[in-house]
C-alpha positions in Angstrom: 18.0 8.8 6.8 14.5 8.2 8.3 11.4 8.4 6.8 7.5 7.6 7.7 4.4 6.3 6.4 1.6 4.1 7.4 0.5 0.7 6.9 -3.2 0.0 6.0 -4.7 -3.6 6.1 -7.9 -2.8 4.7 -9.1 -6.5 5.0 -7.4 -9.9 6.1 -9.0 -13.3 7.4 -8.4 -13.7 11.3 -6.6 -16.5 10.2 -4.0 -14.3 8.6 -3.6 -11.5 11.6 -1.2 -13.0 13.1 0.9 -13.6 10.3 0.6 -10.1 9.6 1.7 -9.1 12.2 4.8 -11.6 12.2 5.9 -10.5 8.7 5.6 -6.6 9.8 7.7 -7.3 12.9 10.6 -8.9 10.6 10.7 -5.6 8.8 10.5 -3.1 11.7 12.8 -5.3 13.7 10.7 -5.8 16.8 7.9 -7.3 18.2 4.5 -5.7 16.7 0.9 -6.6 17.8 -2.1 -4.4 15.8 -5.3 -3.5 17.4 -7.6 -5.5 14.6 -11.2 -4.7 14.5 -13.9 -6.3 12.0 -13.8 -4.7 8.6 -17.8 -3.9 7.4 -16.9 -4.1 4.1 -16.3 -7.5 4.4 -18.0 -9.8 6.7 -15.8 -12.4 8.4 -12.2 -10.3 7.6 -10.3 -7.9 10.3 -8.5 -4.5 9.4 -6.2 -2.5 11.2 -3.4 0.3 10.6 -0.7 1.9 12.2 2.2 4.6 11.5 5.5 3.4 11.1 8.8 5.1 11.3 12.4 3.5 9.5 15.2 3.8 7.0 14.1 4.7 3.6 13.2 1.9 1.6 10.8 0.2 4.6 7.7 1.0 2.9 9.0 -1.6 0.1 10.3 -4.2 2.7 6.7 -3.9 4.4 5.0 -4.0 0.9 7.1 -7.4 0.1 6.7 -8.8 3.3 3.1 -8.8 2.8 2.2 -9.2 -1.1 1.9 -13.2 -1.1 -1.0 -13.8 0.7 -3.9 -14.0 -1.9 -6.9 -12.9 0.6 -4.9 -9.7 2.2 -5.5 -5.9 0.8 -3.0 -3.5 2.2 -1.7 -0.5 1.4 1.5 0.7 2.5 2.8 4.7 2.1 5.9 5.9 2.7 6.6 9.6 2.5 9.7 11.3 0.8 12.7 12.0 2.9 16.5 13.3 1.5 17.9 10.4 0.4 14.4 9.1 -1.5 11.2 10.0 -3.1 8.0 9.0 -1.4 6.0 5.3 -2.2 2.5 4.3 -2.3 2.1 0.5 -2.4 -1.9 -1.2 -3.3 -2.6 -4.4 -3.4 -6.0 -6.5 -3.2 -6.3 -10.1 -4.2 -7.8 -9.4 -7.6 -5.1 -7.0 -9.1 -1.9 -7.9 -7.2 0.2 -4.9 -6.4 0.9 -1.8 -7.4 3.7 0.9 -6.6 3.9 4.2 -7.4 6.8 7.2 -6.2 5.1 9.8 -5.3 6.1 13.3 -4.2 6.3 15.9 -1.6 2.6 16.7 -1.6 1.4 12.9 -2.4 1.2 13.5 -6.2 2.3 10.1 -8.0 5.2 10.8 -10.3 5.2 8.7 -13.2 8.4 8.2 -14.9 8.8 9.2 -18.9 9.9 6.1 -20.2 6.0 4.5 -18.8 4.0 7.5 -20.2 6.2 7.2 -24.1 5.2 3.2 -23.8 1.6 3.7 -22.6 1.5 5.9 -26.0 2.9 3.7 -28.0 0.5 1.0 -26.8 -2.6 3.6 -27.1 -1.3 4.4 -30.9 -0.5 0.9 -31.5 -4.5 -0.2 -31.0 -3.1 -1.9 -28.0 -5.1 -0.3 -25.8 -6.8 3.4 -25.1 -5.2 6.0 -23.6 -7.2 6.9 -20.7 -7.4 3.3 -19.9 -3.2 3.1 -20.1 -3.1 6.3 -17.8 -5.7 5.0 -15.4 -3.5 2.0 -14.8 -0.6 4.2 -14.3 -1.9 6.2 -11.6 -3.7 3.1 -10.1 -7.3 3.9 -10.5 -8.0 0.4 -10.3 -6.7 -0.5 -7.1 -8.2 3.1 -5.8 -11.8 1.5 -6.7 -11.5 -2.0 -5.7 -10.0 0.0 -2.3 -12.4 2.7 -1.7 -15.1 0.3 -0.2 -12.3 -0.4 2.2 -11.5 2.9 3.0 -14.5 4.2 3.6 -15.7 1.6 6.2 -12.4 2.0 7.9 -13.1 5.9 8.7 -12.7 6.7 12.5 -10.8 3.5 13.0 -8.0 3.9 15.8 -4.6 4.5 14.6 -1.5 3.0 16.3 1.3 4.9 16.3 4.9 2.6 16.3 8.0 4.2 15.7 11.3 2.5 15.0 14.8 3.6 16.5 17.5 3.1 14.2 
Protein backbone atom coordinates (compact mmCIF):
# COMPACT_ATOMS: atom_id res chain seq x y z
CA UNK A 1 0.00 0.00 0.00
CA UNK A 2 1.20 3.54 -0.96
CA UNK A 3 0.97 6.57 0.71
CA UNK A 4 2.29 10.40 0.38
CA UNK A 5 3.50 13.19 2.23
CA UNK A 6 6.06 15.85 1.98
CA UNK A 7 9.38 16.55 3.28
CA UNK A 8 10.17 20.10 4.70
CA UNK A 9 13.83 21.21 5.51
CA UNK A 10 13.09 24.27 7.01
CA UNK A 11 16.82 25.09 7.68
CA UNK A 12 20.23 23.16 7.10
CA UNK A 13 23.94 24.54 6.75
CA UNK A 14 25.16 24.22 2.98
CA UNK A 15 27.45 21.97 4.39
CA UNK A 16 24.73 19.58 5.24
CA UNK A 17 22.60 19.65 1.74
CA UNK A 18 24.20 17.30 0.30
CA UNK A 19 24.00 14.86 3.00
CA UNK A 20 20.49 15.46 3.00
CA UNK A 21 19.97 14.77 0.07
CA UNK A 22 22.16 11.39 0.30
CA UNK A 23 20.18 10.10 3.39
CA UNK A 24 16.69 10.98 1.55
CA UNK A 25 17.79 9.02 -1.52
CA UNK A 26 18.64 5.78 0.73
CA UNK A 27 15.01 5.92 1.79
CA UNK A 28 13.31 6.63 -1.57
CA UNK A 29 15.65 4.25 -3.29
CA UNK A 30 16.96 6.53 -5.98
CA UNK A 31 18.94 9.28 -6.72
CA UNK A 32 17.40 12.69 -5.31
CA UNK A 33 18.78 16.25 -5.80
CA UNK A 34 16.50 19.23 -4.00
CA UNK A 35 16.22 22.65 -5.43
CA UNK A 36 17.82 24.51 -2.04
CA UNK A 37 17.32 28.12 -1.74
CA UNK A 38 18.51 30.42 1.29
CA UNK A 39 16.28 30.25 4.24
CA UNK A 40 15.55 34.20 5.67
CA UNK A 41 14.95 33.02 8.74
CA UNK A 42 18.30 32.07 9.19
CA UNK A 43 21.20 33.75 7.56
CA UNK A 44 23.86 31.39 6.22
CA UNK A 45 21.35 28.05 6.26
CA UNK A 46 19.39 26.63 2.92
CA UNK A 47 15.73 25.08 2.84
CA UNK A 48 14.00 23.18 0.48
CA UNK A 49 10.90 20.64 0.23
CA UNK A 50 9.46 18.24 -2.01
CA UNK A 51 6.41 15.58 -2.10
CA UNK A 52 7.24 12.20 -1.82
CA UNK A 53 5.33 9.07 -2.67
CA UNK A 54 6.18 5.24 -0.98
CA UNK A 55 5.12 2.25 1.07
CA UNK A 56 3.58 3.18 4.36
CA UNK A 57 6.02 3.64 6.99
CA UNK A 58 8.45 6.07 4.68
CA UNK A 59 7.61 9.15 6.42
CA UNK A 60 9.40 7.29 9.56
CA UNK A 61 12.42 6.00 7.47
CA UNK A 62 12.76 9.67 6.11
CA UNK A 63 12.27 11.11 9.72
CA UNK A 64 15.22 8.59 11.01
CA UNK A 65 17.29 9.13 8.22
CA UNK A 66 17.52 12.63 9.01
CA UNK A 67 17.13 13.17 12.99
CA UNK A 68 21.08 13.09 13.88
CA UNK A 69 22.31 16.05 12.51
CA UNK A 70 22.16 18.63 15.43
CA UNK A 71 21.85 21.97 13.04
CA UNK A 72 18.96 20.44 10.62
CA UNK A 73 14.99 21.35 11.23
CA UNK A 74 12.76 19.22 9.14
CA UNK A 75 9.55 18.18 9.18
CA UNK A 76 8.35 15.17 7.46
CA UNK A 77 4.21 14.31 6.95
CA UNK A 78 2.94 11.37 5.83
CA UNK A 79 -0.73 11.05 5.11
CA UNK A 80 -3.04 8.06 6.11
CA UNK A 81 -3.51 5.29 3.62
CA UNK A 82 -5.38 1.61 4.40
CA UNK A 83 -2.93 -0.16 5.87
CA UNK A 84 -1.84 3.02 8.40
CA UNK A 85 -2.76 6.14 10.03
CA UNK A 86 -1.11 9.36 8.93
CA UNK A 87 2.50 10.85 10.72
CA UNK A 88 3.74 14.21 11.29
CA UNK A 89 7.39 14.24 12.24
CA UNK A 90 9.21 17.93 13.84
CA UNK A 91 12.38 18.26 14.74
CA UNK A 92 14.71 21.40 15.31
CA UNK A 93 18.07 21.27 17.05
CA UNK A 94 16.73 22.53 20.35
CA UNK A 95 13.88 20.06 21.08
CA UNK A 96 14.89 16.93 19.08
CA UNK A 97 11.98 15.22 17.51
CA UNK A 98 8.68 14.78 17.77
CA UNK A 99 6.01 12.31 16.13
CA UNK A 100 2.58 12.38 16.13
CA UNK A 101 -0.29 9.95 14.06
CA UNK A 102 -2.53 11.95 12.83
CA UNK A 103 -5.78 11.40 10.90
CA UNK A 104 -7.72 11.74 7.82
CA UNK A 105 -8.21 15.48 8.08
CA UNK A 106 -4.59 16.17 9.77
CA UNK A 107 -5.95 16.14 13.35
CA UNK A 108 -3.16 14.60 15.68
CA UNK A 109 -4.57 11.56 17.50
CA UNK A 110 -3.17 11.13 20.76
CA UNK A 111 -3.33 7.75 22.17
CA UNK A 112 -5.22 7.21 25.79
CA UNK A 113 -2.50 5.69 27.60
CA UNK A 114 -0.33 9.44 27.02
CA UNK A 115 -3.43 11.62 27.89
CA UNK A 116 -4.12 9.16 31.60
CA UNK A 117 -0.14 9.76 32.24
CA UNK A 118 0.01 13.45 31.28
CA UNK A 119 -2.86 13.54 34.12
CA UNK A 120 -1.30 11.70 36.46
CA UNK A 121 1.79 13.95 36.08
CA UNK A 122 -0.55 17.20 36.10
CA UNK A 123 -2.25 15.70 39.50
CA UNK A 124 0.96 14.50 40.79
CA UNK A 125 2.44 18.42 40.92
CA UNK A 126 4.68 17.06 38.22
CA UNK A 127 3.74 19.39 35.92
CA UNK A 128 0.49 21.51 34.62
CA UNK A 129 -1.86 20.32 32.48
CA UNK A 130 -1.96 22.68 29.70
CA UNK A 131 1.77 22.50 29.66
CA UNK A 132 1.47 18.31 29.48
CA UNK A 133 -1.07 18.76 26.59
CA UNK A 134 0.91 21.34 24.70
CA UNK A 135 3.77 18.95 24.60
CA UNK A 136 1.52 16.34 23.32
CA UNK A 137 0.22 18.03 20.40
CA UNK A 138 3.77 19.58 19.78
CA UNK A 139 3.13 23.22 20.39
CA UNK A 140 6.66 23.53 20.93
CA UNK A 141 8.16 22.45 17.90
CA UNK A 142 5.07 24.38 16.01
CA UNK A 143 6.67 27.73 17.61
CA UNK A 144 10.31 27.16 17.31
CA UNK A 145 9.00 26.11 13.44
CA UNK A 146 6.66 28.80 12.60
CA UNK A 147 9.54 31.36 11.87
CA UNK A 148 10.54 28.72 9.37
CA UNK A 149 7.44 28.35 7.82
CA UNK A 150 6.58 31.48 7.33
CA UNK A 151 9.75 32.60 5.46
CA UNK A 152 9.44 29.49 3.35
CA UNK A 153 5.87 30.68 1.88
CA UNK A 154 5.88 30.69 -2.04
CA UNK A 155 9.00 28.52 -2.10
CA UNK A 156 8.92 25.97 -5.17
CA UNK A 157 7.81 22.63 -4.40
CA UNK A 158 9.33 19.54 -6.06
CA UNK A 159 7.32 16.96 -6.76
CA UNK A 160 9.26 13.13 -6.64
CA UNK A 161 7.27 10.18 -6.68
CA UNK A 162 8.52 6.64 -6.03
CA UNK A 163 7.46 3.44 -7.98
CA UNK A 164 7.16 0.55 -5.94
Amino acid sequence: MTTRGVLYVHSAPRALCPHVEWAVASVLGGRITLDWIRQPASPGTWRAEFSWQGEAGTGSKLASALRGWQQLRFEVTAEPCATAEGERYSSTPDLGIFHAVTGIHGDILIPEDRLRAALARARAGEGNLEAELAKLLGKPWDDELEPFRYAGEGAPVRWLHQVV
